[in-house]
C-alpha positions as CSV (number, residue, x, y, z in Angstrom):
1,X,19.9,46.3,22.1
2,X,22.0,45.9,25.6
3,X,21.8,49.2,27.2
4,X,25.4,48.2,27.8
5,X,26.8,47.8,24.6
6,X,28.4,51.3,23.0
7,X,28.7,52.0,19.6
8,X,32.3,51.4,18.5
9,X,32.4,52.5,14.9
10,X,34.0,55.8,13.3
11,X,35.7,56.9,16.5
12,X,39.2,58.5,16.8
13,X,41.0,56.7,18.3
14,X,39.5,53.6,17.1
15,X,38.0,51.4,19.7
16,X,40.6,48.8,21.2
17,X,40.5,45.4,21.5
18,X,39.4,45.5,24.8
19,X,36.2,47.5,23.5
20,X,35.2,45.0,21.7
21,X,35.5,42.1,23.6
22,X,33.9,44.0,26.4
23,X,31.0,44.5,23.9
24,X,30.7,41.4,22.3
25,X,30.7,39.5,26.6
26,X,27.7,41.7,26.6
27,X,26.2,40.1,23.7
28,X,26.9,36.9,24.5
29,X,25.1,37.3,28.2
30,X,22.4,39.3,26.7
31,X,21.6,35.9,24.0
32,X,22.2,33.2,26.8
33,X,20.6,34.8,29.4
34,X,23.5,34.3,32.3
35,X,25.9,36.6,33.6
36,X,28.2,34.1,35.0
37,X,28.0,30.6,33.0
38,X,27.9,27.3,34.8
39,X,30.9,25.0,34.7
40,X,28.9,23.1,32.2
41,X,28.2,25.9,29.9
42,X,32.1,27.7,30.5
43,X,33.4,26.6,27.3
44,X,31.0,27.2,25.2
45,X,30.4,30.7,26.7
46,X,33.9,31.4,25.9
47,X,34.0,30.0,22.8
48,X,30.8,32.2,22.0
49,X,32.6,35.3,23.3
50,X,35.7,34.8,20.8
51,X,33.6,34.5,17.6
52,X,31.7,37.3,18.2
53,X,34.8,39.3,19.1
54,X,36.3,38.1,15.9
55,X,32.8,39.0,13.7
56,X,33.1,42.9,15.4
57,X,36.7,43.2,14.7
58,X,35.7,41.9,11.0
59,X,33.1,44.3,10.8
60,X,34.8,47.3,12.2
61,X,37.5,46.7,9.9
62,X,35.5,46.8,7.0
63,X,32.9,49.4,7.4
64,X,33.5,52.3,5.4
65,X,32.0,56.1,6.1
66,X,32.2,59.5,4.5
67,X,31.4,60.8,8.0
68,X,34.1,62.7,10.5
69,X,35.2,60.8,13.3
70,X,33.4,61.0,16.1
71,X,35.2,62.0,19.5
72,X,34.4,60.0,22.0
73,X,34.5,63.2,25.3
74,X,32.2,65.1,23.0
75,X,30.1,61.9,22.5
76,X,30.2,61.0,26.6
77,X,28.7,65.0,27.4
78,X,26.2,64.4,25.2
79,X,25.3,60.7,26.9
80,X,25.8,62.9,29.9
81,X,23.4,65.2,28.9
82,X,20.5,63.1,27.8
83,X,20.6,61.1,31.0
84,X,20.8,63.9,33.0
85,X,17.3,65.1,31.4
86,X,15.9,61.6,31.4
87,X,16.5,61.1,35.1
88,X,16.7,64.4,36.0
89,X,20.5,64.5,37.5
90,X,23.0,67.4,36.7
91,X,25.9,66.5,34.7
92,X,29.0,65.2,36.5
């Protein structure tokens, strides 16, 4: 999985729009291989980027948990925390 890519499910707030496309432009890069498309490939990178955007909202939308939401400072200390032991860094 793209390092990149955060999970979006059970947060509160829910993730935005924004995080989703953001996520699913990572997916899309990740499967084709390029960062930037060619002009060639432009359209169909885009087109790539909406329905995967539109399968995540889908699936968001329709997941169901018995789980508390997660909050997403408590969630970035953690991330903090385990990269600070993996590369040895304090916290910021």
């Amino acid at each position: 999985m793209c390092r990149n890519i955060k999970t979006l499910f059970n947060f509160e707030p829910p993730a935005t729009d924004e995080e989703v496309r953001a996520a699913s432009l990572q997916f899309v890069r990740k499967l084709s291989g390029f960062n930037a498309p060619s002009k060639a490939n432009t359209a169909a990178f885009e087109a790539a980027i909406d329905e995967v955007f539109e399968a995540g909202k889908r699936l968001l939308s329709s997941l169901e948990t018995q789980a508390p939401p997660r909050d997403r400072a408590v969630e970035a200390a953690r991330a903090r925390a385990r990269n600070a032991q993996r590369f040895g860094r304090a916290p910021a």
